[in-house]
Structure formats: structure tokens, C-alpha cells
N, C-alpha and C positions, 0 to 999 in steps of 0.2 A: 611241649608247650602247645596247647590249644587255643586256636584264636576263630573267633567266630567273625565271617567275613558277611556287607554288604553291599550290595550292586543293584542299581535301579537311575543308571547314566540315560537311560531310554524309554524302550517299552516292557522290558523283560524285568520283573519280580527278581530278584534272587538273594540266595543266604547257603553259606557254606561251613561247616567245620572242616580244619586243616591240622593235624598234628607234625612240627617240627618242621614245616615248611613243604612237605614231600607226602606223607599221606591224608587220603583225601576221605574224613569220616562219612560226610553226606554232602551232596550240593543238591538245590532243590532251584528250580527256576519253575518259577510262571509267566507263562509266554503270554499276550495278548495280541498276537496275533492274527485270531480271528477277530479280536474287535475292531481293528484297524484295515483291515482286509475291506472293508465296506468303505471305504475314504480313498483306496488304493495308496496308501500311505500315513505316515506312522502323525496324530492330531499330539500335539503336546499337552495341551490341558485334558485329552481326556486319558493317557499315559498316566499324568499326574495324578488323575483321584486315583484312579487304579491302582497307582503305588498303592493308595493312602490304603485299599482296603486289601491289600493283600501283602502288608509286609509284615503284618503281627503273623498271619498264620504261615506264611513263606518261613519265617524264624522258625516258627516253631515246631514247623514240620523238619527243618534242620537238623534240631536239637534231637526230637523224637528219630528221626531216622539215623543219629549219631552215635543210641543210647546214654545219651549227656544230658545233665541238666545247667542250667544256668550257673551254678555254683562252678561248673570246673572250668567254667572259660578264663582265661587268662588274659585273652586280650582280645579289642575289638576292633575291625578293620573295617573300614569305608572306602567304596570311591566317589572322591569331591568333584571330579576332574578326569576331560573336558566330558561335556554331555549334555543334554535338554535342562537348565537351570532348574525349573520346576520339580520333573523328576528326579536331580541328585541331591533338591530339598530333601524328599522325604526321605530318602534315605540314611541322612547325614544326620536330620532332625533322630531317626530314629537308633543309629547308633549314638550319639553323644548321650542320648535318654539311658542305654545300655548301661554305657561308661560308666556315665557317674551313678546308675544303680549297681552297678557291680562290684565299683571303685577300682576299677579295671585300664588298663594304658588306653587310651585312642590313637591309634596311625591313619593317618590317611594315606591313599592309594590312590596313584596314575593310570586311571584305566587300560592307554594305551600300553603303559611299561606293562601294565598285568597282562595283555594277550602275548606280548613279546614271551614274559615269564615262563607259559605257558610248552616253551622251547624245552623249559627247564625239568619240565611233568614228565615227558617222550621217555620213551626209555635208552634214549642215550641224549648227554648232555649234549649241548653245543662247545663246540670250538671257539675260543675267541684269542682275538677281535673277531665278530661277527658284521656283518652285513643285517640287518632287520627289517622285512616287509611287512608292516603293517593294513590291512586291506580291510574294512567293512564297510557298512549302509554311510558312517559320518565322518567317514578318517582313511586315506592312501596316505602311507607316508612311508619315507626311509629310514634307517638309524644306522649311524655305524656303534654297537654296542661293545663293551669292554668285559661286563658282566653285568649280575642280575639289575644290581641300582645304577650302572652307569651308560649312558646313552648319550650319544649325541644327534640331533635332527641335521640328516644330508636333505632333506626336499618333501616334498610335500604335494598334493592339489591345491588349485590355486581358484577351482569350485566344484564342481561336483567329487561328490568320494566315486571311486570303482560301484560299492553298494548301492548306494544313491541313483547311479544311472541305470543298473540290473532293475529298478524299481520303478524308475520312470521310463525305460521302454516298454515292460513286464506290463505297467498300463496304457502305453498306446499299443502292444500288440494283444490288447483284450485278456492277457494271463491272470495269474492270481496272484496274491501277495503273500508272501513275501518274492520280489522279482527274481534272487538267486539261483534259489532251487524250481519256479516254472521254468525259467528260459533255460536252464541247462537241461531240464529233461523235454520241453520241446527243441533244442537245438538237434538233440540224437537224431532226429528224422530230415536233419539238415544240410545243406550246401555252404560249406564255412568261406567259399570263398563263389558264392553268389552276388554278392555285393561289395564293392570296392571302397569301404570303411574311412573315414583320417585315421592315424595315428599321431599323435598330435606326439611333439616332442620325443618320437621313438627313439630318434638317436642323438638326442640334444647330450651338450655337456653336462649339461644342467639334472639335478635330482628330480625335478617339478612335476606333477600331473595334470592333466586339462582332459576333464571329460565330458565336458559340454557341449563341446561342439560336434563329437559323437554324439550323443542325445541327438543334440539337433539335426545333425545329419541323416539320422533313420527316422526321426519324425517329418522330415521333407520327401523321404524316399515312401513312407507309406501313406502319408496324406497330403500332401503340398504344401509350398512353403506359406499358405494363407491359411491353414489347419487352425480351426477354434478348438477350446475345449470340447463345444457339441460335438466337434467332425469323429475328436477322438471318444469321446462316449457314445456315438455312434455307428461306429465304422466296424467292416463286417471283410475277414478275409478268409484267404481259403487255406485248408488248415498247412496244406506243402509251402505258401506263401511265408505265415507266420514260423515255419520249422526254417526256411532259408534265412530269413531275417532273423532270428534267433541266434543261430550258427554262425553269423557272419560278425554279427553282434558281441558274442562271447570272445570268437576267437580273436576278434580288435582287442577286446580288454585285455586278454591272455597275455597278446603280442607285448603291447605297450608293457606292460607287468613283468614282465620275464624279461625283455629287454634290458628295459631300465633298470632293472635289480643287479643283472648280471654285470651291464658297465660301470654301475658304481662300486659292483665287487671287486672289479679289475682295478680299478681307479683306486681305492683303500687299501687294498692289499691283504683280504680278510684271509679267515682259515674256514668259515661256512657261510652259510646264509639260512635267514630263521625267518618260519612265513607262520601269522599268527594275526585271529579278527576273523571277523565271521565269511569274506570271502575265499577266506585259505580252506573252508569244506569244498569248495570248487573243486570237482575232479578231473577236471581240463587241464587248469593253473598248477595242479598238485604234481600232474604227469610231465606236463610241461619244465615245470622249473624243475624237476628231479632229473629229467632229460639234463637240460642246461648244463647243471648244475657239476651232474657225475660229470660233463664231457670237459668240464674246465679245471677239474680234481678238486670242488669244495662239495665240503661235509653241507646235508643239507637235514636239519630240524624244522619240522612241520609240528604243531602243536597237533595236539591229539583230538581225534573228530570232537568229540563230546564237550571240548574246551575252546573250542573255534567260536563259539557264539557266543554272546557276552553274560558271564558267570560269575559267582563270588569263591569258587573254587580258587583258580589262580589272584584273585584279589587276598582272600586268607593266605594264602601261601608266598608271595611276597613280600603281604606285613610282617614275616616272620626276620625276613632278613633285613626287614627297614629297621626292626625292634631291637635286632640284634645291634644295627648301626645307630643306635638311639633315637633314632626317630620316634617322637610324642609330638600328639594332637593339645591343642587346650579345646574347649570345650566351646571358643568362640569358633572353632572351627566353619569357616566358611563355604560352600559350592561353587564352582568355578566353574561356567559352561564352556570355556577356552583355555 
């Protein structure tokens, strides 16, 4: 079965063919990323037009790099849910347009469940009940998962996501954007234990994230705690300065992250743990929780690099098994930014 999948929860374009839930005929993302790169952060309205003008040719470079045409799709998959409202408009607008031109099923899709999914791509399944970290730019969360469609939410942040904060430090230490991948390849040149970080809730009973006060904390340690926006669009350090603050920076996030994944593993009683979402390309976290993980004996699935950033590859390939579980859209189908 073919199902032609959409994604556009953010700032990334995407559309994917998926046969049978498991291979993957083409995924195409257009990244905007340099356009947002000038803001130091991702503007929603202009995310939005930019769906608007790159989601006909996003499809349809899909199809063309699938050798598919329109005719063999079987069914069409969306994610409504959660994400920038604007941009999960266009995307929704434009699969239900699909739908009812194809006369084809509609499923909606959980973006979050789709990076878990993801788990599922690896070349070896997960084990469950799982343990599931979820980590990108708009979402830390935990899940104790059962399988594909069944999940339960252990915790959450309670404000900023892990991504979210790699982005707003990534602009007060003058990097580029996207914050992930600068601050890990300036941390390399770094002292990870230069600066003495919070860990906020490392060993709480609690599922929760708080990374705010992180933020805050390295925006007081590099410019003072009366720091305007000018101090930080002006501010000028030297480049061993910004590699220690980097390092010190990442490995607070790591710490928190690994920690709390691992206690709630212990606490559930899982058989692995699944890290999946755009900061699971982290090569820190990746080392890190595989450390953990082997020393506690769970199985640990990492979604696959190419699938860690947000794709309609594992969004098609999820619908596959919502479809099977009867899952259908009507066409009032709604966006759900929560």
C-alpha cells in the first residue's frame, strides 16, 4: 500500500512515499532554514507563506523521485498536530485537496508519535514496553510506549523544549542557526565542565523538563543579569570563551536528558528506550544514552540520522498502521497546534 505522506508542523517543507509502512520510496524536505537564520529564529508567518509556495513542488518532487504518479496513491497522510497553527494549515489544506481529488482515505498523524515511529525504521525494532524520548526545537517529552499507536505521556517541559534552548543560546553566543548543530561543533574545542550549569530537576521523581533557567543562566554568565537584546546583538567573545560555554552548555542538556530518561526507565519497568526528534542527531546524547543504557541492560533504538529531523517519511509510514486500525480523516479535518 502506498500512502503519500505531509509535514509542514514548522519550518521544513516535506512529503514522502511509503510502501507498507516500512519502505521508504522518496522523502523530499525543503529546509528554510537559511531564511530564518537572519531572525536567529524560526518567524511563524513567514514559515507559513513558504509552506504555501513550496508544498505543490515538495509533492511533487516526491512522487517524481518515487517513480509514482498520483494515480497509485492509496492513501494520504497529514500531520494536524502539535505545531506552528499556520504552518500545519497548509499542509492539512493541502492533503484534504489530495483526498478528495484522489477519493483516497485521509489519516491524520501525531507528529510526535511519528519521530517515536521512527524507532520503528532502525534496523532493529524496539522492544516493548518502551521508555520514549522525544527531544526537538518544540517538544522534550517522555512516553512510556506499548507500540506503534499506543503511548502514554510520563512528563514533559514545562517551557522551553531542549531545541528551543540550543537556539536561544546559539544566539547569545553569536553562532548560527540552526543552534544544534553550531553549538555541538563549537563545543568540540570545549571545557564541558568550565561552567557549573543548573540541572534543573535532574533527579526529581517527576518526568518534567525546565530549561529556562539554563538559558538564563548562560545569558547572566555571558552578559549580565541586565543584558538587553542590543548587549546580545552586540556582544563580542573570544572564540575558547564561546567553545567553553558551548560545552558546558550541551553537556547540562545531555546530563538532564539521560538522567531523567534512565530513571523513568527504571521506574516503568521498560525492555528499551527509543530517542527520536531532531535532537536525537546529537552526538553527545547519542553516546551518552547508549553508554547508559547498555550499563542498565535495555535495548536502546535511536531513530536513524536522516529521520531525526522533522519528515513525512515516518509520518507515511505510521498512517500505514493507523489505516490498518481504521483510522479515517473527514475532510473537516482540523490543525491542532497543541
Amino acid at each position: 500500500m502506498k500512502i503519500l505522506g505531509i509535514e509542514s508542523s514548522c519550518d521544513d517543507t516535506a512529503s514522502a512515499i511509503v510502501e507498507d509502512g516500512a519502505t521508504i520510496l522518496s522523502s523530499v524536505v525543503s529546509s528554510q532554514e537559511d531564511i530564518h537564520a537572519a531572525f536567529g529564529g524560526i518567524v511563524p508567518e513567514v514559515a507559513s507563506r513558504k509552506h504555501i509556495e513550496n508544498i505543490l513542488p515538495v509533492v511533487d518532487k516526491s512522487l517524481s523521485d518515487a517513480g509514482a504518479k498520483l494515480a497509485d496513491i492509496e492513501a494520504v497522510a497529514v500531520c494536524n498536530r502539535p505545531g506552528l497553527i499556520g504552518a500545519l494549515l497548509i499542509g492539512v489544506t493541502a492533503a484534504k485537496a489530495l483526498s478528495w481529488a484522489l477519493e483516497a482515505p485521509l489519516i491524520d498523524v501525531d507528529h510526535l508519535q511519528a519521530h517515536i515511529y521512527g524507532a520503528w525504521m532502525a534496523d532493529e525494532p524496539p522492544r516493548t514496553p518502551a521508555l520514549s524520548l522525544v527531544v526537538s526545537g518544540g517538544h522534550t517529552s517522555l512516553y512510556r510506549t506499548e507500540g506503534p499507536l499506543e503511548h502514554e505521556l510520563l512528563g514533559s517541559t514545562v517551557d522551553d523544549a531542549a531545541g528551543e534552548a540550543f537556539d536561544k543560546v546559539a544566539n547569545i553566543l553569536k553562532l548560527s542557526f540552526p543552534g544544534g548543530p553550531a553549538i555541538e561543533k563549537a563545543a568540540r574545542n570545549g571545557n564541558p565542565r568550565a561552567l557549573g550549569l543548573p540541572r534543573t530537576w535532574i533527579d526529581a521523581e517527576h518526568s518534567n523538563f525546565s530549561f529556562s533557567g539554563l538559558k538564563t543562566a548562560v545569558l547572566y554568565h555571558c552578559l549580565g543579569q541586565n543584558a538587553s537584546k542590543d548587549d546580545i546583538k552586540n556582544a563580542r567573545y573570544r572564540p575558547g570563551f564561546v567553545a567553553d560555554v558551548a560545552a558546558s552548555f550541551q553537556e547540562t542538556v545531555v546530563d538532564v536528558l539521560v538522567r531523567k530518561t534512565c530513571i523513568a526507565a527504571e521506574k516503568t519497568g521498560v525492555h528499551s528506550v527509543i530517542l527520536g526528534g531532531g535532537v536525537a542527531a546529537n552526538s553527545l546524547l547519542r553516546k551518552r544514552l547508549s553508554e547508559e543504557t547498555a550499563r542498565r541492560g535495555l535495548q536502546l533504538v535511536m531513530a536513524p540520522m536522516g529521520l531525526c529531523r522533522d519528515n513525512a517519511a515516518t509520518i507515511a509510514a505510521l498512517a500505514f498502521h493507523l489505516y490498518r486500525a481504521g483510522t479515517r480523516s473527514g475532510l473537516d479535518l482540523e490543525a491542532r497546534p497543541s
